[in-house]
Each structure stands twice: as structure tokens, then as C-alpha cells.
N, C-alpha and C positions, 0 to 999 in steps of 0.2 A: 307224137304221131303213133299210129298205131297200123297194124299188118292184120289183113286176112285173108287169108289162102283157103280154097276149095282145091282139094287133088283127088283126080280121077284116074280112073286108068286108061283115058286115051289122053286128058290134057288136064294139067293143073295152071288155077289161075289165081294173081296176088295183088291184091289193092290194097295199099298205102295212102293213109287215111289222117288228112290234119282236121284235128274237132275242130278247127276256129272257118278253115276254110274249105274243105272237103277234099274229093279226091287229089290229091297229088303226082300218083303213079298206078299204072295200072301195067300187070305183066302176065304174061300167056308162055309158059313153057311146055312140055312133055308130061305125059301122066307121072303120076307120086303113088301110085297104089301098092305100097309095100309089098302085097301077095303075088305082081303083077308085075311090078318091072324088079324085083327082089331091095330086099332092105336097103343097101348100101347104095344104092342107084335113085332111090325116092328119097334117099337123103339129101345125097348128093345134088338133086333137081332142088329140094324144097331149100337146102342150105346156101345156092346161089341165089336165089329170089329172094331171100331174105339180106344177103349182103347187096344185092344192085338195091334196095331199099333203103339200108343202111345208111347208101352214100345218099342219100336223101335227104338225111336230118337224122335227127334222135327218134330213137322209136321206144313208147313206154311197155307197149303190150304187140305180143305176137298168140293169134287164131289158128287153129289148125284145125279144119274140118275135111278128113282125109278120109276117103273110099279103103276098106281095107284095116283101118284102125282101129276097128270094134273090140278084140281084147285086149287085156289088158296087160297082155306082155308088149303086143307091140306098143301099146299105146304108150307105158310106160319106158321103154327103147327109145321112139320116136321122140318123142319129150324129151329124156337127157340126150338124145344128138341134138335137138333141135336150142337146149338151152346153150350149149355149147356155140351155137351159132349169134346166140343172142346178148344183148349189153346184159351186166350182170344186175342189173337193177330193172330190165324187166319181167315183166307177166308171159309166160307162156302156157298154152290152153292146147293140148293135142284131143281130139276127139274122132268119132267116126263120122262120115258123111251125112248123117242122121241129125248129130250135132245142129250143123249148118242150116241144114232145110228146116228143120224145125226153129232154130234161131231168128233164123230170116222172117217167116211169116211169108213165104211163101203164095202167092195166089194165084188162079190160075182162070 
């Protein structure tokens, strides 16, 4: 299965994703915006949403498209907290909100 998180700075949201069957979980917590509710606090938010997943199943890859995470100190910050949160054999991807929107394909 696999994780992706959108975090903003008023709400971050995680969807837990099995390729065979599709969504599994979907989760709505408080913003992640590093610059916004300060580093340790958007951890803290993104590193429980990734264990309530956890209990979910195996997860091979975790997404991180986060408001806030455009350079690359935090980016790089946020990624080793966030591998810390994650099985050691997966994929984790921290990027900026940018990231996401543009991944998605988006339309309007």
C-alpha cells in the first residue's frame, strides 16, 4: 500500500492507497506547514497519520506534498523525520505543495 499526504497550513490530509483495491483509508488532521505551525508540530501531525496507516497494512512508499517544504533544508529535515516514522524498506518522497498539484493533473 502506499501513503499520500497533502499538508497545508490550515489542514493536512492522508490517503492510504492499495494498488489492487484502491482507497483503504482516508485521514483529515490539522495543518503540516512547517513555517506555519513550526517544525516539530508538522512532524509530529504528519508522523501520526502515517502510524494510524501503518496499522493498516504494510505500506511500501510514503508521498509528501507539503506547503512550506520548498527548500531544501527543510525538505531534507522533514524526510529524515519522516523516514524515521516509516518501515525501513520503504520509499519516502518529501516535496513542496507544488510537488502534488502538479502530480495530480489537476483540472479545473
Amino acid at each position: 500500500m502506499v501513503i499520500g499526504i497533502d499538508g497545508g497550513g490550515t489542514k493536512t490530509e492522508a490517503v492510504l492507497v492499495d494498488r489492487a483495491s484502491g482507497v483503504v483509508l482516508r485521514l483529515l488532521d490539522a495543518g503540516s506547514n512547517p513555517n506555519v505551525s513550526g517544525f516539530e508540530a508538522a512532524a509530529r501531525t504528519l508522523g501520526g497519520m502515517i502510524a494510524r496507516c501503518r496499522a493498516a497494512g504494510e505500506i511500501e512508499a510514503i508521498c509528501l506534498s507539503l506547503a512550506g517544504a520548498g527548500t531544501p533544508d527543510i525538505e531534507a529535515r522533514m524526510t529524515q523525520a519522516m523516514r524515521m516514522q516509516a518501515p525501513s524498506a520503504c520509499s519516502v518522497r518529501v516535496g513542496s505543495d507544488a510537488l502534488g498539484c502538479m502530480s495530480s493533473g489537476i483540472k479545473r
